[in-house]
C-alpha positions in Angstrom: -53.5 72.0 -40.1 -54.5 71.4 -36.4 -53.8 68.8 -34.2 -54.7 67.9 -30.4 -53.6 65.6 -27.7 -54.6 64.8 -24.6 -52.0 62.9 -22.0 -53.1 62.0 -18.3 -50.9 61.6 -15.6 -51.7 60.9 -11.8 -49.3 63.0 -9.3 -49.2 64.5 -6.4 -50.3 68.1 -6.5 -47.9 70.6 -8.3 -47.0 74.7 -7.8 -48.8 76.7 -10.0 -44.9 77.8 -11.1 -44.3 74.1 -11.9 -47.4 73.8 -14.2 -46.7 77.0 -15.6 -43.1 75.6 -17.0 -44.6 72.3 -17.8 -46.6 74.0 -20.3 -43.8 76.4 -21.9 -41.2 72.9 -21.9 -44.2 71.1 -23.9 -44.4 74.9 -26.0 -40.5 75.1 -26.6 -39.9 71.3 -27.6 -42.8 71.7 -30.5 -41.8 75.1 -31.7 -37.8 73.8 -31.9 -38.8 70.5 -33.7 -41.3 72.7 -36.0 -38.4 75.0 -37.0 -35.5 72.3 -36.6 -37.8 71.0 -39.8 -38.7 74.3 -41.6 -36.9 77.8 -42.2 -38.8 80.4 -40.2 -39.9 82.1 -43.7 -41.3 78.7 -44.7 -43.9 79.5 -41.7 -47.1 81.2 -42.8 -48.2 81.1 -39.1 -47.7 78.9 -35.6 -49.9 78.8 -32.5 -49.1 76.0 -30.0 -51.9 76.6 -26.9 -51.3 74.4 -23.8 -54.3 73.8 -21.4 -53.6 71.9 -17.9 -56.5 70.6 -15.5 -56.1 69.5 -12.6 -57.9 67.2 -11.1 -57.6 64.0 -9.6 -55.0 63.9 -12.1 -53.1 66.2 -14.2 -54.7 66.9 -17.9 -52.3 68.1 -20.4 -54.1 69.2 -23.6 -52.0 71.0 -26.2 -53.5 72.2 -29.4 -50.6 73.5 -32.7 -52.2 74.8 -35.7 -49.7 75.4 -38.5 -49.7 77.1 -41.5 -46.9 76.5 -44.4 -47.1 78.1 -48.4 -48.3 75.7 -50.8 -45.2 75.7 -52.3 -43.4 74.5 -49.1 -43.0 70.7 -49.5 -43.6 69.1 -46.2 -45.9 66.8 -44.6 -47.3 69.1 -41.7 -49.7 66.7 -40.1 -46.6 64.1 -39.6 -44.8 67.1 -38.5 -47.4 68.1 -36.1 -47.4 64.8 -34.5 -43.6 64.4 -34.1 -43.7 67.7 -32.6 -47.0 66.8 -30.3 -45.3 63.0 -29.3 -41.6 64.6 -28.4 -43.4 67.2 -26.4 -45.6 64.7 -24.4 -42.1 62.9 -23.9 -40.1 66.0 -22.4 -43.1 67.0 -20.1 -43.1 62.9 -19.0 -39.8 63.3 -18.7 -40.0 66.6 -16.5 -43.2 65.1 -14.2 -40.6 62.0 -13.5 -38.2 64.4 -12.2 -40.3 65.9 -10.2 -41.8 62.6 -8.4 -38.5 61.2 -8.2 -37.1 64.8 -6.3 -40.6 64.7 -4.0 -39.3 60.8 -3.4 -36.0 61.8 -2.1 -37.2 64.5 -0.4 -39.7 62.6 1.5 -36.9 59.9 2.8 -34.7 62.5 4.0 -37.5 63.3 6.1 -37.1 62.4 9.5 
């Protein structure tokens, strides 16, 4: 089972070090609620691939193809999406941060 998502979000410009951990934060928060779910030997294989564009605004595209036994009773697209939807809620989470520190720092500024 695959799934994709696309989520776009207008900020100012980010550090190639800040796009680089918004992409592992959206890679971690899928792979924790994938294995929160499953045991690791329920797993046949997991590839979460994040793609960001930047533009005039920021693209986040993240693809997870999972692959459980037959046997294995689960709904994986469902758990595909939960996965997809709380990672699109940590990386809006982290972007908010990161425009409310730019904020702050620009009123400090004299």
């Amino acid at each position: 089972m695959e799934r994709r998502g696309v989520v776009h979000i207008g900020l100012p410009e980010l550090s190639e070090e800040q796009l680089i951990e918004i992409g592992e934060l959206a890679q971690r928060v899928i792979i924790k609620h994938i294995f929160d779910a499953l045991n690791r030997s329920d797993v046949k294989d997991i590839e979460v691939t994040t793609r960001i564009n930047r533009d005039e605004t920021l693209n986040l595209e993240i693809e997870v193809y999972l692959e459980v036994p037959v046997f294995v009773r689960v709904d994986v697209e469902r758990l595909i999406d939960e996965a997809l939807e709380r990672a699109y809620d940590a990386v809006e989470r982290k972007l908010r941060e990161i425009a409310n520190e730019r904020k702050a720092q620009a009123q400090t500024l004299p």
